[in-house]
N, C-alpha and C positions, 0 to 999 in steps of 0.2 A: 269402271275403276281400273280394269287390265289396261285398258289402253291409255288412260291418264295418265297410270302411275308407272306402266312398263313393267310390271312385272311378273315373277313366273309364274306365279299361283294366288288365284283369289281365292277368299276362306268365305262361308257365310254360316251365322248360326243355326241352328236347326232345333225343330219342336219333336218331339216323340209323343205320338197321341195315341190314348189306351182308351179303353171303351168309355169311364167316367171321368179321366182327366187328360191333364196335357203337362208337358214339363218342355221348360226352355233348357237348351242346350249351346252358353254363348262360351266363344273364346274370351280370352285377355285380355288381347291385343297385345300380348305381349309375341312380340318376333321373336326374340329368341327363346321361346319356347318351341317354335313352330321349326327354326331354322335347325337347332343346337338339336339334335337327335339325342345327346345324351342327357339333355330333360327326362327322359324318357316319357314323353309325351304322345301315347300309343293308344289310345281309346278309339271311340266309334268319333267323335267330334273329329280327333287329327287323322286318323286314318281310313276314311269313308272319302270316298271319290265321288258322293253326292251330290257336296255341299261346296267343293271344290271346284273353280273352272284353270285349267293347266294349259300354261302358252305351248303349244304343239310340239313346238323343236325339243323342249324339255324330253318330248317321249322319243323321238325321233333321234337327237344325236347321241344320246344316252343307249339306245335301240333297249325301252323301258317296254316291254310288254308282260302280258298276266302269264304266271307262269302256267303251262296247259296240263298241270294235273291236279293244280289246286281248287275245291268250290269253295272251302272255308278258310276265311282270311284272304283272300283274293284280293279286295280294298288294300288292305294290310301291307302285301305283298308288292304290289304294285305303290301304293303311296310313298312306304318306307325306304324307297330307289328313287321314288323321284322329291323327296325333301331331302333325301343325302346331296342330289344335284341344285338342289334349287337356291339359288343365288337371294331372292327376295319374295315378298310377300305380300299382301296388304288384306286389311279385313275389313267387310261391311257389317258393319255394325246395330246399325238400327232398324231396317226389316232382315222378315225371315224369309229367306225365299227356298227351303225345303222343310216340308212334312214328313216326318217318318211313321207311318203305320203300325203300331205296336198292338196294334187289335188282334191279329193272328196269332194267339197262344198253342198254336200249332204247328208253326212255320219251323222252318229247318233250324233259326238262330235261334228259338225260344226252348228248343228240348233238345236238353242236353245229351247227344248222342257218342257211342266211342266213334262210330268212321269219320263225324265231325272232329271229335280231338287226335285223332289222326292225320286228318288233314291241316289241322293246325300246323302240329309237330312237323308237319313237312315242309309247311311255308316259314318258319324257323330256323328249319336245315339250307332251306334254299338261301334265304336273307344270312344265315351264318356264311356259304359262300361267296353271297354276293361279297361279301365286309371282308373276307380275309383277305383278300387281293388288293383294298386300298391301304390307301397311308393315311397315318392316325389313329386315334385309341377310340375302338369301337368294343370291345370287351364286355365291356357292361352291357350296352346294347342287347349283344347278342345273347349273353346271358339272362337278360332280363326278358329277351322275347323269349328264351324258351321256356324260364319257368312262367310265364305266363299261359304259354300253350299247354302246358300239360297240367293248370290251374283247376280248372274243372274236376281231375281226379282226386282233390282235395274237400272243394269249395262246395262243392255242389251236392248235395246228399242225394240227389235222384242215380246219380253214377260213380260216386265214390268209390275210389279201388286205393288206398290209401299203400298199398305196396307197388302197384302201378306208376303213382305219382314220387317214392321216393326212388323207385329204378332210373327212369326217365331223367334222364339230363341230370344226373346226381351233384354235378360242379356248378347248378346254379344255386344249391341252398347255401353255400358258402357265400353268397351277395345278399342275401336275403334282406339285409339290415341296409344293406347301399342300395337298395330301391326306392331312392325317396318320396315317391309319388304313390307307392305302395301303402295303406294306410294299416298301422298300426295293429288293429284288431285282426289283419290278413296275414299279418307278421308272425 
């Protein structure tokens, strides 16, 4: 399909399988979701380098590499630079061609740790400086990713620091309500 369609990045869906089930994980198809960064379209689906295969010059003339002090959000980090660049898109649609292993209730992504939200919050800071240097309204964006990074001191009741989370990035609760993709009861 990259070579058919010529373009910079191929999407494919993905399954997440847990000890007793399985759950699909498809796109839209909708492009500009994928394209338009200000969807705020930032999940494991659009920002996982798995499920993606990326035409090389994308990494290359952009000079897109992971940033070297991030473990958490790395995907994140790396994706969210190169769909700012990426011109087009195409999706497969009807196989899966990645599994994601969600059996490990022990791994690094399943327990919610601070030096994890840490390194969030850094991949954050770094994506806030990638975006201040281009043209165009990236704002929301970058507001959106960082309350999203310091979401966990909220969200999560294993690690809740609820004064943590209203220090941290205080000008993102003022967007709160322009996070459309943000559902309601998180609100």
């Amino acid at each position: 399909l990259a070579e058919k369609e010529q373009v910079d990045i191929v999407c494919c869906n993905f399954k997440f399988i847990y000890k007793n089930t399985e759950e699909k994980l498809n796109f839209s198809n909708n492009k500009s979701n994928f394209l338009n960064l200000n969807n705020l379209h930032f999940d494991l689906l659009y920002s996982s380098l798995c499920n993606k295969i990326v035409r090389r010059e994308l990494y290359l003339d952009n000079m897109i590499e992971s940033y070297p002090d991030i473990n958490m959000w790395e995907d994140l980090g790396v994706m969210t630079r190169l769909r700012h660049y990426c011109k087009s898109v195409a999706f497969l649609q009807d196989d899966l061609y990645y599994n994601y292993n969600k059996q490990n209730q022990s791994s690094i992504v399943s327990i919610p740790k601070e030096a994890n939200i840490q390194q969030q919050i850094k991949c954050a800071k770094h994506l806030e400086n990638f975006f201040l240097d281009k043209s165009g309204e990236y704002s929301l964006i970058i507001s959106f990713l960082k309350f999203m990074a310091k979401s966990d001191y909220l969200y999560n009741n294993k690690i809740r620091d609820i004064d943590k989370w209203q220090t941290i990035f205080q000008e993102t609760h003022q967007d709160i309500f322009k996070y459309k993709i943000l559902p309601l009861n998180m609100k």
